[in-house]
VMD Tcl script that draws the C-alpha trace (Angstrom):
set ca {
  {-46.35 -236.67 -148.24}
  {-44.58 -233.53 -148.64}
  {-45.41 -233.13 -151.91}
  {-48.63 -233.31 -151.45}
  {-49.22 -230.77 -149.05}
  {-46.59 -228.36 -150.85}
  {-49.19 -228.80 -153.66}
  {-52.44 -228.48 -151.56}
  {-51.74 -226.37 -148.67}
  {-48.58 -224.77 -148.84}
  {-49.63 -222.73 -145.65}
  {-50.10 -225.89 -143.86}
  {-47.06 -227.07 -145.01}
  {-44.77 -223.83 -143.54}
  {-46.84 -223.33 -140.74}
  {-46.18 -226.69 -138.99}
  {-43.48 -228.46 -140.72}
  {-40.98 -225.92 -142.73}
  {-38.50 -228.78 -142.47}
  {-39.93 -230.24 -145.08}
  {-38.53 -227.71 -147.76}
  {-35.43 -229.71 -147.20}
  {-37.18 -232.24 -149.61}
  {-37.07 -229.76 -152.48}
  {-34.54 -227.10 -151.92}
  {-36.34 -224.74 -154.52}
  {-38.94 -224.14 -152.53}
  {-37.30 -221.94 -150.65}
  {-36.55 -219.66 -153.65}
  {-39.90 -219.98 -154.91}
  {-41.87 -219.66 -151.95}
  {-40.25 -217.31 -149.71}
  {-36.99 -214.89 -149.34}
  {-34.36 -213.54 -146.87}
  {-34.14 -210.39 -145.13}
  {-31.68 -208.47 -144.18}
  {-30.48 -210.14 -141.22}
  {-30.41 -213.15 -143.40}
  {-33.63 -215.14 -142.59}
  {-35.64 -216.88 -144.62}
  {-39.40 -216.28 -144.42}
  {-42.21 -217.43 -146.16}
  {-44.11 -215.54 -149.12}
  {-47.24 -215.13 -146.50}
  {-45.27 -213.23 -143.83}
  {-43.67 -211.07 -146.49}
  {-47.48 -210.46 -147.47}
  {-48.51 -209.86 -143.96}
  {-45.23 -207.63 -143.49}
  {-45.56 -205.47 -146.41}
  {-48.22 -206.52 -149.24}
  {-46.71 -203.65 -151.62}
  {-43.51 -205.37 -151.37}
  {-44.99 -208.83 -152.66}
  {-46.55 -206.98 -155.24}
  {-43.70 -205.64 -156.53}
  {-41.05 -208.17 -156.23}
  {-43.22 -211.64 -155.98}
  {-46.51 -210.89 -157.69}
  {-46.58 -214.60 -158.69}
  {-47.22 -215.41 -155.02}
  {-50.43 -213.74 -154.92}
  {-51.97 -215.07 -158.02}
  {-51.15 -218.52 -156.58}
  {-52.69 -217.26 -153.13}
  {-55.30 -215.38 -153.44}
  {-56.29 -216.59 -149.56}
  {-53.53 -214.28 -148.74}
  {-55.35 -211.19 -149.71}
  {-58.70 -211.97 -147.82}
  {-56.51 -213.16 -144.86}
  {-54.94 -209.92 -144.70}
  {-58.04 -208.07 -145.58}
  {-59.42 -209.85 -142.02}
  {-56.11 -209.11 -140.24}
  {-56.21 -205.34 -141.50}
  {-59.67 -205.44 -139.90}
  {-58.71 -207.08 -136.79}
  {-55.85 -204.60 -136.66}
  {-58.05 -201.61 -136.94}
  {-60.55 -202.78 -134.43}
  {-57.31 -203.53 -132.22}
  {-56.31 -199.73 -133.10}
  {-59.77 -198.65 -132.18}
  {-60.10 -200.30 -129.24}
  {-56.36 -199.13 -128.02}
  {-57.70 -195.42 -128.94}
  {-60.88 -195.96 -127.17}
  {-59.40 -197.27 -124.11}
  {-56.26 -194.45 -124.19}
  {-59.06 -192.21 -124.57}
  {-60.99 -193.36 -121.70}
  {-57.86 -193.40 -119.63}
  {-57.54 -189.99 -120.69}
  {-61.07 -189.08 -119.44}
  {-60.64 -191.22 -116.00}
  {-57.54 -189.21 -115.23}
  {-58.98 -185.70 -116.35}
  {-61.90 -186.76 -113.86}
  {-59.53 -187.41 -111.31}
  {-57.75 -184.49 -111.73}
  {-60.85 -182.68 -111.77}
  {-62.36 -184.53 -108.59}
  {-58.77 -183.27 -106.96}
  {-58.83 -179.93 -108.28}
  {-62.60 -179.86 -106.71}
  {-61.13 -181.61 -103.28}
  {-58.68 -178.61 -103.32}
  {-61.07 -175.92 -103.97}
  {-63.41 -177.17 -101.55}
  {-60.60 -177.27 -98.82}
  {-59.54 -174.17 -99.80}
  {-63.17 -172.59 -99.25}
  {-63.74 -174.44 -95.78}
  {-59.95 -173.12 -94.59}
  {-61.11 -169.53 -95.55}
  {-64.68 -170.28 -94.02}
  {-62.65 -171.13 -90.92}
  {-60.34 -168.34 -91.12}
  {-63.44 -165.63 -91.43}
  {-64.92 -167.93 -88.23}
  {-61.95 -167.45 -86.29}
  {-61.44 -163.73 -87.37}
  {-64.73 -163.31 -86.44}
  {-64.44 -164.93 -83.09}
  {-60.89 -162.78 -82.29}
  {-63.25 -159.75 -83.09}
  {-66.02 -160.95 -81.20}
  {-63.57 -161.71 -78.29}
  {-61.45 -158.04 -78.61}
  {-65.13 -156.38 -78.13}
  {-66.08 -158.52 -75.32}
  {-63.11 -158.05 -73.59}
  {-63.49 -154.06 -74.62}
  {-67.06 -154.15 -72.98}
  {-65.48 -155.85 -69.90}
  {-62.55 -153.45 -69.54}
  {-65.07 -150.11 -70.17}
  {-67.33 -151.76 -67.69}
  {-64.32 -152.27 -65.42}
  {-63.36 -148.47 -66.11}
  {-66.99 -147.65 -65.22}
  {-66.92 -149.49 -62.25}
  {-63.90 -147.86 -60.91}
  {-65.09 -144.45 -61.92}
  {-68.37 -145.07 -59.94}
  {-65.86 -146.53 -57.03}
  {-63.70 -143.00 -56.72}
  {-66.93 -140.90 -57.37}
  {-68.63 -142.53 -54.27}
  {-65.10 -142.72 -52.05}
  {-64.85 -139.03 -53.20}
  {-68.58 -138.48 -51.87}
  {-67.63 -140.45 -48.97}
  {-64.67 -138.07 -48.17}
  {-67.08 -134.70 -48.84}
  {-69.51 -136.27 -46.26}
  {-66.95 -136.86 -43.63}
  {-65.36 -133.47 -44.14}
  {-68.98 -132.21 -44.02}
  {-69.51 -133.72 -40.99}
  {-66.04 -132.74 -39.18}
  {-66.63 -129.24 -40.68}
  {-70.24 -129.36 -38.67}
  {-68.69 -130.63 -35.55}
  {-65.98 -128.16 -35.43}
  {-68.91 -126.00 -35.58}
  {-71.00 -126.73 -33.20}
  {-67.55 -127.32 -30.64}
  {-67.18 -123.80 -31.37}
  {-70.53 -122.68 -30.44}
  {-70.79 -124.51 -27.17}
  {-67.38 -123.49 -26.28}
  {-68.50 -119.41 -27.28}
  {-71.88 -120.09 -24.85}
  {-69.77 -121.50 -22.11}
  {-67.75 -118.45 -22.30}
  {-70.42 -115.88 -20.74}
  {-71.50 -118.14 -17.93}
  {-68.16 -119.02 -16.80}
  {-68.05 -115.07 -16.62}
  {-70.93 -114.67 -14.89}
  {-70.36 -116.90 -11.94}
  {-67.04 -115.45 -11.43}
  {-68.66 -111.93 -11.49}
  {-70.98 -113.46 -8.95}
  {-68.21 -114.54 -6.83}
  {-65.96 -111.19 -6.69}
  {-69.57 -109.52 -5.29}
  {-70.41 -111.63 -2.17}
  {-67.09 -112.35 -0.74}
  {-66.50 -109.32 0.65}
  {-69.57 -109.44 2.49}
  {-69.28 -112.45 3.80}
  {-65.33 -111.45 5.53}
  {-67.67 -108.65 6.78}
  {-69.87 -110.81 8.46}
  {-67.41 -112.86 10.20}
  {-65.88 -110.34 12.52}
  {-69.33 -108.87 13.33}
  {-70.38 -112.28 14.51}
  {-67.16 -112.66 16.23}
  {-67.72 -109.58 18.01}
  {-71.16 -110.86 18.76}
  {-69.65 -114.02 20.50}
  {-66.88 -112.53 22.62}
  {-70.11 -110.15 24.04}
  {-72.19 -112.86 24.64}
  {-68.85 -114.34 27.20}
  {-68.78 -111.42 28.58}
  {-72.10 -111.13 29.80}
  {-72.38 -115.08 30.83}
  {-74.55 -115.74 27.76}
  {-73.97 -118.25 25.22}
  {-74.13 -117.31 21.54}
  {-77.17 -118.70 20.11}
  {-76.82 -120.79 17.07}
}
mol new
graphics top color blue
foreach p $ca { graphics top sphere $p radius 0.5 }
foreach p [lrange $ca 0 end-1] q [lrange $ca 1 end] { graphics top cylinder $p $q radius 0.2 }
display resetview
């Protein structure tokens, strides 16, 4: 009955039926106490709550449970391998997230590097561009230099060759000049003779009548 287990177990007893101090309403007085709010607990919570407590106000309750002491002894323990195991895994968290801000600190760096790889490839590539295009407009340049130097030789050899023309137009015209003198002198010298002639031979004809020949041919 009640009793019993109030005398044997008492933690058995308020674990599973506490409405069995209604048997024996001192029990509550001697076995437990309120707290503030105004709610009864038993001695072993108060022990688990706050063992200096207990040992100040109830020490009774521990020299009637000693089980209390080596229960909380195992609870401490539990608690501190709870507290090392919440420190151990805030601590890995810790590491996991300095590794990933590491790995993106890393990701960053290594972006940064291949965007200025890529910017020296480009500048490069604008330079290698501006001297191509440099080379092509000097060769350009060249080519139209080499273009008016041979229209300008061009030009000197046709002026050349109309300078030599004129030349030689002048010199046949200047040997033309003499002959074209000499046959008229040639001219002005035997027409005279010839209007001579004529009224000689005239003469010679109207004889030739006269005398009942005819003029031989």
């Amino acid at each position: 009955d009640a009793y019993w287990w109030h005398q044997n177990d008492p933690d058995f007893f308020y674990s599973n039926h506490p409405n069995w101090i209604s048997w024996q309403p001192n029990w509550r007085d001697e076995d437990g106490a309120y707290d503030e709010q105004h709610n009864w607990h038993y001695g072993e919570w108060w022990y688990n709550q706050n063992p200096t407590w207990v040992s100040s106000n109830h020490p009774n309750w521990i020299s009637q449970h000693e089980n209390w002491v080596s229960h909380t002894e195992r609870q401490d323990h539990r608690e501190a391998m709870r507290e090392n195991y919440t420190a151990n895994r805030a601590n890995q968290q810790r590491l996991e997230e300095q590794n990933e801000a590491n790995r993106q600190q890393q990701n960053r760096n290594e972006q940064a590097a291949r965007e200025q790889q890529n910017q020296a490839n480009r500048e490069q590539q604008n330079q290698e561009n501006r001297n191509e295009q440099a080379a092509r407009e000097q060769q350009n340049q060249q080519n139209r230099n080499d273009q008016a130097a041979r229209q300008q030789q061009n030009q000197a050899n046709r002026n050349e060759r109309q300078v030599t023309h004129e030349q030689q137009q002048a010199t046949h015209q200047q040997q033309e000049r003499p002959q074209q003198a000499s046959h008229q002198d040639k001219g002005a010298t035997t027409e005279p003779r010839s209007s001579n002639q004529r009224p000689e031979q005239n003469r010679q004809a109207n004889a030739g009548h006269e005398n009942g020949r005819e003029p031989k041919n």
